[in-house]
C-alpha distance (Angstrom), angle and dihedral (degrees) to the residues before:
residue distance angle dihedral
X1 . . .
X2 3.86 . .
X3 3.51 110.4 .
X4 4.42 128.9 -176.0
X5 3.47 120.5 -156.6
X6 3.56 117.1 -169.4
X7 3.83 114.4 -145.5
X8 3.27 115.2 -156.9
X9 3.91 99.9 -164.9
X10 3.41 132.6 -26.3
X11 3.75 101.0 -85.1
X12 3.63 125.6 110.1
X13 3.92 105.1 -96.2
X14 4.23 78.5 65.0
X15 3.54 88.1 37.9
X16 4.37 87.1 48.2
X17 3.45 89.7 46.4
X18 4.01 94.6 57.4
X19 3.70 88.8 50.2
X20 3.89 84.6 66.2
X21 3.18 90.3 38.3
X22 4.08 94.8 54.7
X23 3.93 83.8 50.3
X24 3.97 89.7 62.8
X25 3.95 110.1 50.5
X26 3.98 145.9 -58.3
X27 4.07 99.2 -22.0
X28 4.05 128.7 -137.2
X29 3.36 114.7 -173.2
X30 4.19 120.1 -144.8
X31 3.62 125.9 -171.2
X32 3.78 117.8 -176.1
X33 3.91 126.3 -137.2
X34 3.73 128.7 -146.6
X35 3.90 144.4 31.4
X36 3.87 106.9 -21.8
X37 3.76 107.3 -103.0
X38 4.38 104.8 162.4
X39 3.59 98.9 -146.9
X40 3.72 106.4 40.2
X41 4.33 86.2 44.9
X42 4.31 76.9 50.6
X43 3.84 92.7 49.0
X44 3.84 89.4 44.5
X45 3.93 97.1 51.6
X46 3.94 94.1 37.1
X47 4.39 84.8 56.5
X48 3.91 90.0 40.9
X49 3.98 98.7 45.6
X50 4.13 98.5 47.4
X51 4.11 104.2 -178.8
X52 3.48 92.3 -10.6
X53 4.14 129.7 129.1
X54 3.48 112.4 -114.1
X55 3.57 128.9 -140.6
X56 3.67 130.2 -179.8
X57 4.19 142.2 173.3
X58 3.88 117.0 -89.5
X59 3.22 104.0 -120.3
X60 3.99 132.7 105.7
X61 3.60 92.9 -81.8
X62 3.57 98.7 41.7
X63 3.78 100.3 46.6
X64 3.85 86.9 46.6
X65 3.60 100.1 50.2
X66 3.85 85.4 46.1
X67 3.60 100.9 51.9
X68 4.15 85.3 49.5
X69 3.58 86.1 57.4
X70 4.01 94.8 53.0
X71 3.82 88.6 47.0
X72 4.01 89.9 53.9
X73 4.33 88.9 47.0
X74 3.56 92.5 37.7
X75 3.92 80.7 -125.7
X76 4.24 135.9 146.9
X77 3.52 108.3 -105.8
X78 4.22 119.6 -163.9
X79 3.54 108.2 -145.9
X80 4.03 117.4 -157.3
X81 4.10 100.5 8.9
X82 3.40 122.8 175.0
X83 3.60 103.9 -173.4
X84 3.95 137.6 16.2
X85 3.53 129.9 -149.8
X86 3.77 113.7 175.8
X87 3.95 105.3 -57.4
X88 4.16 87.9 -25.1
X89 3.43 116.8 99.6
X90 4.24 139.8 -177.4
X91 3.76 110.5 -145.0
X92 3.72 132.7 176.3
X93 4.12 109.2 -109.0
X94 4.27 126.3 -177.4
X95 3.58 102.1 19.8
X96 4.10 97.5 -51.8
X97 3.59 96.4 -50.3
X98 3.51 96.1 105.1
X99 3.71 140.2 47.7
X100 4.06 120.2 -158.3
X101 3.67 129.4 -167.2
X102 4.01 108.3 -145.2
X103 3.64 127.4 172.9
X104 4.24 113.6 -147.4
X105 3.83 110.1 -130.2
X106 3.88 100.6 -164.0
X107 3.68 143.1 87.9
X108 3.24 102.1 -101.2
X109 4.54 134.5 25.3
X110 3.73 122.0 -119.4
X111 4.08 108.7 -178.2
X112 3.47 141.1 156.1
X113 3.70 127.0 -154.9
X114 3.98 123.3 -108.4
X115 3.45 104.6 -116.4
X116 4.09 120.4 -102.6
X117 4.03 77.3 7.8
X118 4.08 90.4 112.0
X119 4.02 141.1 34.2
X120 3.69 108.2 -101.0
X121 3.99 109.4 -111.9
X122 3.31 118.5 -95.6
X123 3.76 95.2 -133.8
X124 3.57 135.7 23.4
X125 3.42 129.7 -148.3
X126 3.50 134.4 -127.6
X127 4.25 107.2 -85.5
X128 3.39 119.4 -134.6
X129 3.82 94.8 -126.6
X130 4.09 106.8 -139.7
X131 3.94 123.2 -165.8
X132 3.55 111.9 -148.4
X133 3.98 127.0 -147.3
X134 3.52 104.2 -115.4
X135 3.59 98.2 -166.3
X136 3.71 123.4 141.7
X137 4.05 80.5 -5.3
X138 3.77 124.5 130.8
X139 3.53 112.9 -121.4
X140 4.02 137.8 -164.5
X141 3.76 99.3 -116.3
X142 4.01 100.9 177.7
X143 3.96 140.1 7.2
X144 3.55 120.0 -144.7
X145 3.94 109.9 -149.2
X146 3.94 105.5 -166.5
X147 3.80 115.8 -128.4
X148 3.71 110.3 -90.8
X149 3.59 93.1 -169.3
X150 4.19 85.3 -125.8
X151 3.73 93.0 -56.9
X152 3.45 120.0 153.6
X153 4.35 105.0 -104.9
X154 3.47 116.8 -116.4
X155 3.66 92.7 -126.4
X156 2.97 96.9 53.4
X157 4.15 105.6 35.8
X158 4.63 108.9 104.5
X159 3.50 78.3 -142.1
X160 3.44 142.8 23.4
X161 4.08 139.7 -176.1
X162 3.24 115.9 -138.3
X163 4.01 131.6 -167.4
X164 3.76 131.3 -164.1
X165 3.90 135.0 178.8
X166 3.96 95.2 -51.6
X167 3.47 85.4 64.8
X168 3.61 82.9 85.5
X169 3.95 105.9 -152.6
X170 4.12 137.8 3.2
X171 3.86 80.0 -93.7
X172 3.55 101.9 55.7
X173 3.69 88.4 61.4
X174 3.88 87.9 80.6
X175 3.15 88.0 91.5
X176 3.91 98.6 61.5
X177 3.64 90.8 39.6
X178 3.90 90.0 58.3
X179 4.18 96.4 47.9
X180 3.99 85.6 35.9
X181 3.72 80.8 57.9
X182 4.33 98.4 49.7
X183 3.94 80.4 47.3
X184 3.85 100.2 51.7
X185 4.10 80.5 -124.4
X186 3.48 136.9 155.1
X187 3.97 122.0 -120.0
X188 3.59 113.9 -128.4
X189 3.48 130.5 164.5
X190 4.55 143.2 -176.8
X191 3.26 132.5 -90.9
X192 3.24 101.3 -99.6
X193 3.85 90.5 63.3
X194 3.73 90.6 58.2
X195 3.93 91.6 44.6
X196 4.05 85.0 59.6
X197 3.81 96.9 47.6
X198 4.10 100.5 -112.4
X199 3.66 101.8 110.1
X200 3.74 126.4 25.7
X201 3.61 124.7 -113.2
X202 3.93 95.0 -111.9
X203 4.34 76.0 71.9
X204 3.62 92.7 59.2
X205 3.68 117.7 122.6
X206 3.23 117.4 -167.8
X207 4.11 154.2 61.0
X208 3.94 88.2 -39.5
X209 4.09 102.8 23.1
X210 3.86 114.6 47.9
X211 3.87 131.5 -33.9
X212 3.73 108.4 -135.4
X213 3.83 127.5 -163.4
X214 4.09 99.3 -174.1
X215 3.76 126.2 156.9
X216 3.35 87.9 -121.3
X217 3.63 134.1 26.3
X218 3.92 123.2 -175.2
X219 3.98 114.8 -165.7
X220 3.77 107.4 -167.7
X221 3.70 114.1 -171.8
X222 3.49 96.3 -12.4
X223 3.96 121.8 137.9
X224 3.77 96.4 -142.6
X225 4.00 102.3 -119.8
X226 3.26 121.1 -163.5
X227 3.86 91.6 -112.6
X228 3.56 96.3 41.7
X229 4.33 91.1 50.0
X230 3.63 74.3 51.1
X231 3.70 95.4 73.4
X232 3.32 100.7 37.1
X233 3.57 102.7 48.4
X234 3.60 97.2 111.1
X235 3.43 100.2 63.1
X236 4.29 113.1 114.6
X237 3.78 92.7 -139.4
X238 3.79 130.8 12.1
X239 3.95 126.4 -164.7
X240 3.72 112.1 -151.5
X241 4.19 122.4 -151.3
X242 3.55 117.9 -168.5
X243 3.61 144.8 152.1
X244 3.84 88.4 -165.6
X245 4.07 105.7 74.6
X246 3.40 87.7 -169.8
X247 3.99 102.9 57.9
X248 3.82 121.7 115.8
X249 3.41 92.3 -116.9
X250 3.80 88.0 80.5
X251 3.55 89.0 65.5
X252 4.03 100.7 67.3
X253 3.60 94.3 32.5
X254 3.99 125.5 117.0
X255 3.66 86.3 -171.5
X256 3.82 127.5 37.1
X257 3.89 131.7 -174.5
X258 3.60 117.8 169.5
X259 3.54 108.9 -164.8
X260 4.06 143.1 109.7
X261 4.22 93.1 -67.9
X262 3.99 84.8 -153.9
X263 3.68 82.8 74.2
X264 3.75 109.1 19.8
X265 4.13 90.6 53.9
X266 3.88 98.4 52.1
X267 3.48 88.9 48.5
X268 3.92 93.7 56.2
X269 3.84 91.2 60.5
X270 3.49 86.7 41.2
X271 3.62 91.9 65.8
X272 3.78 94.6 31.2
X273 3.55 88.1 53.9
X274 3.81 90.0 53.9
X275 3.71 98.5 47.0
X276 3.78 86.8 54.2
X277 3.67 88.3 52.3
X278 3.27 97.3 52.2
C-alpha cells in the first residue's frame, strides 16, 4: 500500500512521523515550499498523494494541515496515533491522560504521529518538494516571537527546573533560577504559579503553557496535575521534589526526593558546585 507522509521540516516529530509512516506501506515523502497557508498546503498534498494514506508530524502544523486535508476528502482523520493496526488505531486524547481505541471507517487513512510516541528514522528520503497555488488562500504573513530577555526557551532547554505552589512565593524561585543556572536549564513553572502572578505565563508548563521534551526534567514542589504531567510528558527522565510523599508527581517520576525543596535544592548546587570545583 502507497503511503505519503508529509514532512514538515526536517526535525524529528517529521522524522517520527515517517517512522509510522514506514510501518504502513511503500513511503513518498512531500515537503511543501512557501509561506504557510493550511488549506492551499491541504489542496497541494490531497492532488500530489492520489489514493494514498497520509501521514503527517504531530505538531501544530501537522495536525492542522491534516485536518484541512480531511475536510477537503470529506475523510476521518486520527490525530496523535501511536500505533496502527489495519484501519484501528490507538491515539493519545486529553493531554496524555487518556488512551482511546478507534477504528477508521473510510477508504483511505490520514494520521499523524503522537509526538515522542516513535524513534525518529534513521534516514530520510529525498521530499518531493510541492509549490502550492496560493490564490484566494489565507496565508501566515508574520510570527511574533515574544522577548525572552536571552532566556533559554523552554522548548528548546535539555533540561529544565521547574517550580510549582510549594515554591512558596515569586522569590523563593531564586533558588531554581540559581541551580537552573549551574545546569544551563530553563526555569519553568505550573499553572498555579502563573494564576498567582510569580512567574509569567511564557513559564508555564503544561497542557495550555509549553510542552517540553528535555533530557531531564526536575519538578520541585509540584503536585503532578494531570494537566501539568501533561506538558511534561516528554521528558526522558524526571526528578521529583516534594514535601508531600503522597503527591502524584511521585508516580511519573524516575527520581524521587521527598523533602522541604527550600533545603534539598540549595544543597544540590551546593554539591554541584563542589564537584565542578574540584
Amino acid at each position: 500500500m502507497s503511503v505519503v507522509v508529509f514532512l514538515e521540516d526536517g526535525g524529528d516529530l517529521s522524522l517520527q512521523a515517517l517512522t509510522l509512516a514506514e510501518v504502513l506501506g511503500e513511503v513518498r515523502a512531500l515537503q511543501i515550499e512557501g509561506p504557510y497557508a493550511p488549506a492551499a498546503w491541504a489542496r497541494a498534498l490531497v492532488e500530489a498523494a492520489g489514493d494514498a494514506d497520509i501521514v503527517g508530524p504531530g505538531s501544530d502544523r501537522g495536525n492542522e494541515v491534516l485536518a484541512h486535508v480531511a475536510a477537503q476528502l470529506d475523510l476521518p482523520f486520527a490525530a496523535n496515533v501511536i500505533e496502527v493496526r489495519g484501519q484501528d488505531v490507538t491515539r493519545i486524547r486529553w493531554g496524555g491522560t487518556l488512551l482511546e481505541e478507534a477504528r477508521i471507517h473510510g477508504g483511505r487513512r490520514l494520521l499523524t504521529a503522537a509526538p515522542f510516541a516513535f524513534a525518529p528514522a534513521e534516514s530520510r528520503p529525498d521530499p518531493e518538494v510541492l509549490t502550492p497555488s496560493l490564490d484566494g488562500a489565507l496565508t501566515v504573513v508574520d510570527h511574533v516571537t515574544p522577548d525572552t530577555g536571552g532566556k533559554l526557551s523552554l522548548a528548546d532547554a535539555k533540561v529544565v527546573v521547574s517550580g510549582g505552589r510549594g515554591v512558596g512565593s515569586s522569590e523563593g524561585f531564586t533558588i531554581l533560577e540559581e541551580l537552573a543556572g549551574l545546569l544551563d536549564a530553563a526555569v519553568g513553572c505550573s499553572r498555579v504559579v502563573t494564576s498567582a502572578g510569580w512567574r509569567p505565563h511564557s513559564d508555564q508548563v503544561g497542557q495550555t503553557g509549553t510542552k517540553v521534551s528535555p533530557d531531564l526534567y526536575i519538578a520541585c514542589g509540584i503536585s503532578g496535575a494531570t494537566q501539568h504531567i501533561a506538558g511534561c510528558k516528554g521528558a526522558k527522565k524526571l526528578l521529583a521534589i516534594n514535601a508531600d510523599r503522597e503527591a502524584t508527581i511521585f508516580a511519573h517520576a524516575d527520581y524521587a526526593v521527598v523533602g522541604d525543596l527550600h533545603e534539598i535544592v540549595p544543597a544540590i548546587t551546593a554539591e554541584l558546585r563542589k564537584a565542578r570545583a574540584t
